[in-house]
C-alpha positions in Angstrom: 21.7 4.3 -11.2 19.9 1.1 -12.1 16.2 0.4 -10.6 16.2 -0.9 -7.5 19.5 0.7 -6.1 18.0 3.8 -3.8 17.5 1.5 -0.9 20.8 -0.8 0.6 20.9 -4.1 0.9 20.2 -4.5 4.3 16.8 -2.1 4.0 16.0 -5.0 1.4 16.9 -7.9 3.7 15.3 -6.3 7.1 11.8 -5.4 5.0 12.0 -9.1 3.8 12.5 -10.3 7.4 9.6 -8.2 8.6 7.3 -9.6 5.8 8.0 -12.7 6.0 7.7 -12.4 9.8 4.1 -11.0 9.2 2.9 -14.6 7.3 3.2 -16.0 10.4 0.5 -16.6 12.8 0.4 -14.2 15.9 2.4 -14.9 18.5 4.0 -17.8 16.8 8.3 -17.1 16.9 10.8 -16.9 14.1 14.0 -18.4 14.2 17.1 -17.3 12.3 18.1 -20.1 11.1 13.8 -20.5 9.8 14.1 -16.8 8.3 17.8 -18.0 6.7 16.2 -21.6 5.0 13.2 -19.0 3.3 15.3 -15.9 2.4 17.6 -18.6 0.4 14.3 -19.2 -1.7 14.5 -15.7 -2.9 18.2 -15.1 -2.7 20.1 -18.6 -2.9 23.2 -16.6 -2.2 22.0 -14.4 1.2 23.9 -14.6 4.2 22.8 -15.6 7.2 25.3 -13.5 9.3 24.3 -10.5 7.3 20.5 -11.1 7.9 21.8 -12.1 11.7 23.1 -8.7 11.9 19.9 -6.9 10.4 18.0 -8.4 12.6 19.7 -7.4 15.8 19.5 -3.6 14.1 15.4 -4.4 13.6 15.3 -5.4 17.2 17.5 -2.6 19.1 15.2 0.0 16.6 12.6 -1.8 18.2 10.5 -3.4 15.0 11.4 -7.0 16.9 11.2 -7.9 19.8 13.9 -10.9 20.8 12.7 -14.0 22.9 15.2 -15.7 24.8 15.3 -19.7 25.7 15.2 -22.8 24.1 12.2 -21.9 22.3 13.1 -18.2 21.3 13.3 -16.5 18.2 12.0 -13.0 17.3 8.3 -11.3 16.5 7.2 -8.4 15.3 7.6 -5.6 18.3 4.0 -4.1 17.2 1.2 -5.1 14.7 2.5 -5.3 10.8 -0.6 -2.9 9.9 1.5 -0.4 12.5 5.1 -0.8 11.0 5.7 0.9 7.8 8.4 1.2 5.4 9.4 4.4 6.4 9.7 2.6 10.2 12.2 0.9 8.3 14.3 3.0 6.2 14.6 5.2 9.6 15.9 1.9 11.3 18.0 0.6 8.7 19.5 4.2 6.5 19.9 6.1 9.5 17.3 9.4 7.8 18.0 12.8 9.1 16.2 15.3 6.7 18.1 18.2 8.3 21.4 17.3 7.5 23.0 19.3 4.8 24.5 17.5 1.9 27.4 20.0 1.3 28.6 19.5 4.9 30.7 16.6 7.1 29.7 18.4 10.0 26.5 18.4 12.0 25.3 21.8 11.2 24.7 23.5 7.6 27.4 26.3 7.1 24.9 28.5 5.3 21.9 27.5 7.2 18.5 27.8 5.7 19.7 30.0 2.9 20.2 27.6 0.3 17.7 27.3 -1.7 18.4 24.1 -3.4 18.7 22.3 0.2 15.6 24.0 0.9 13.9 21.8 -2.0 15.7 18.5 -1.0 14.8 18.3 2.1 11.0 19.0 0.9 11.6 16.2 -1.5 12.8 14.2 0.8 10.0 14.6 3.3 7.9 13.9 0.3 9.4 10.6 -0.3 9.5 9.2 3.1 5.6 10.2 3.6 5.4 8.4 1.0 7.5 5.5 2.4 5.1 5.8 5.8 2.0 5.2 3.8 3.1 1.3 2.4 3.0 -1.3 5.8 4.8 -4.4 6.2 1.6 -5.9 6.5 0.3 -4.6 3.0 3.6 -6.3 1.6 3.5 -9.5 3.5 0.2 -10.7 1.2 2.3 -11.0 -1.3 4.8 -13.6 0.2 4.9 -17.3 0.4 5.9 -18.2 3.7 7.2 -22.0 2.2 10.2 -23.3 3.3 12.6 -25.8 2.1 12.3 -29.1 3.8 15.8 -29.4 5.9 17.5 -32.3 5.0 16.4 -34.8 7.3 13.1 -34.1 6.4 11.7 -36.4 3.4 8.3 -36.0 2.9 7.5 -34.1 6.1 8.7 -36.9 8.3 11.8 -37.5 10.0 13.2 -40.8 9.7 15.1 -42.0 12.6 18.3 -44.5 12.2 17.3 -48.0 12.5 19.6 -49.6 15.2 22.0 -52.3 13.6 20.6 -55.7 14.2 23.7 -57.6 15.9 24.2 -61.0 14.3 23.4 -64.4 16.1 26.1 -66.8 16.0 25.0 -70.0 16.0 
């Protein structure tokens, strides 16, 4: 396994999402198609379905809240100091500690005496504590909320058509 491959791609976009949500100023809304332009800067290939989807799994595990209207978009749900990665590894992985790894079914066939299970579930729990000790906010200083300018926008101003001058015939 290569660095970088114990968490899934849409951890990865979701914890991006949330950081780059946390740049902005409170109570100032994120649109998708605004978190889609900037997670193109880091990912020219990212898909803005996928990161449509993650964000509708952020919201109903209640990390985002969803503002409707014509001037909706999505915020945080609570403080970016009080969301931490472990928030979103339990959102986006689906963690259950207690589920045995030798098993399809819900319950362990030789419960609590297998040793070995024993010590992966205490390594688990290790990890994720310390998952829960990194916050959204702690990772959002590191990110440049820039944006590309959209295409109509040349040097910050949007240029409106000029209306065709109709010819005077003499």
């Amino acid at each position: 396994m290569a660095v970088g491959q114990i968490f899934s791609q849409r951890f990865s976009y979701g914890l991006h999402a949330l950081a780059y949500m946390a740049t902005r100023p409170a109570g100032e809304l994120t649109t998708l198609p605004e978190l889609g332009r900037w997670m193109k800067t880091i990912w020219p290939s990212a898909s803005e379905a996928y990161l449509s989807n993650v964000v509708q799994q952020l919201t109903r595990g209640r990390l985002l809240r969803s503002h409707r209207g014509i001037a909706g978009g999505y915020s945080l749900a609570r403080a970016a100091s009080k969301i931490t990665v472990r928030d979103v590894v339990e959102v986006l992985e689906g963690v259950d500690i207690n589920r045995c790894g030798l098993s399809l079914d819900d319950e362990c066939p030789v419960a609590g005496r297998c040793s070995i299970q024993r010590r992966i579930a205490q390594l688990e729990e290790g990890f994720l504590h310390s998952l829960q000790r990194v916050t959204v906010a702690q990772l959002a200083t590191d990110i440049v909320p820039t944006l590309p300018r959209e295409p109509s926008d040349r040097q910050g101003k949007k240029h409106k058509k000029k209306p065709k001058s109709k010819a005077v015939r003499p």
